[in-house]
Every structure is written in structure tokens, then in C-alpha cells.
N, C-alpha and C positions, 0 to 999 in steps of 0.2 A: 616164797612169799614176797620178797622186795620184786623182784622183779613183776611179778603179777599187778604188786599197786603201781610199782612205778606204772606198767603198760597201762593201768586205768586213769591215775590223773594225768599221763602225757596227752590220752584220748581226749579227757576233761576239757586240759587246755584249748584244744581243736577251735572250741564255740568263742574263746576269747581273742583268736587270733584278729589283729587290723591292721591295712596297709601293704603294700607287696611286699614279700622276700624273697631273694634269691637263693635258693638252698643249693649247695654243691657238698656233694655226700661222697667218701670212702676217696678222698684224694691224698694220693700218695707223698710222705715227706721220709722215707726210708724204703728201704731194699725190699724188707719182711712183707707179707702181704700181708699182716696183721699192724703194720706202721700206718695207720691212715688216717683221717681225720673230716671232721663234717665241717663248713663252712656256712655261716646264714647271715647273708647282708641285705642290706636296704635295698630294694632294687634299682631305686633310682639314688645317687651319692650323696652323702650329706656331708656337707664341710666339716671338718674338724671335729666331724665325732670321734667320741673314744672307741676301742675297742675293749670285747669281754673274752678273756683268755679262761674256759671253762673246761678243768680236767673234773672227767666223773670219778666217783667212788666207787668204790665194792671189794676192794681187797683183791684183786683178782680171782675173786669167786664170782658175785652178780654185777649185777648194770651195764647198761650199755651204753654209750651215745645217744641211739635213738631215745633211749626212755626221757632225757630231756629236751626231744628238738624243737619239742613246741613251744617249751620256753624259750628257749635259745633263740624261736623265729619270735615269737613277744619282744625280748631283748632289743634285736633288730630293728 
């Protein structure tokens, strides 16, 4: 059930999306091929912005990364 809404409002988000992102998905920062992580920046650099360091939930039972990348590219 999480996983299914999440995959519905990430869709959601889609229609809210503005401005370019650059997404770089499953880059490795460990050995594991399960070590990897999504990246979503502005496409063109913005001075001094902050960044948003976003671990998902689920216990190690549901969520994924993808369920929130549409926010994550809003964020951006």
C-alpha cells in the first residue's frame, strides 16, 4: 500500500515540476551494488545554495528513492 501511493503522488508531482534538473540516478558511493544514491541538481549552478541531504523511510521493507524524485527535482 505505501509503496503504490507513494508511486501515485510521485506521478502527481510530475505536473508541478519548473525549471531544468539534472538528475544522475544509482551513482555509486560503495562496493555493494545496493550502495547508490540519486542526485537532482539545478542544471545550470546556483551560488550558494544549500543542499538537501534526503534519506528515505520504510524500514527496510518499502520506499524507494524513486518514490520521492519528483520532489527531490521541485527541491532543485
Amino acid at each position: 500500500l505505501f509503496d503504490r501511493e507513494a508511486q501515485r503522488t510521485d506521478a502527481a508531482l510530475a505536473a508541478h515540476l519548473t525549471g531544468a534538473v539534472a538528475s544522475r540516478l544509482d551513482l555509486a558511493y560503495g562496493a555493494d551494488a545496493q550502495q547508490v544514491l540519486d542526485a537532482h541538481l539545478p542544471a545550470q549552478p546556483i551560488p550558494g545554495a544549500a543542499a538537501v541531504v534526503w534519506i528515505h523511510g520504510g524500514g527496510f521493507v518499502s520506499g524507494a528513492p524513486r518514490y520521492i524524485g519528483n520532489y527531490a527535482r521541485m527541491l532543485a
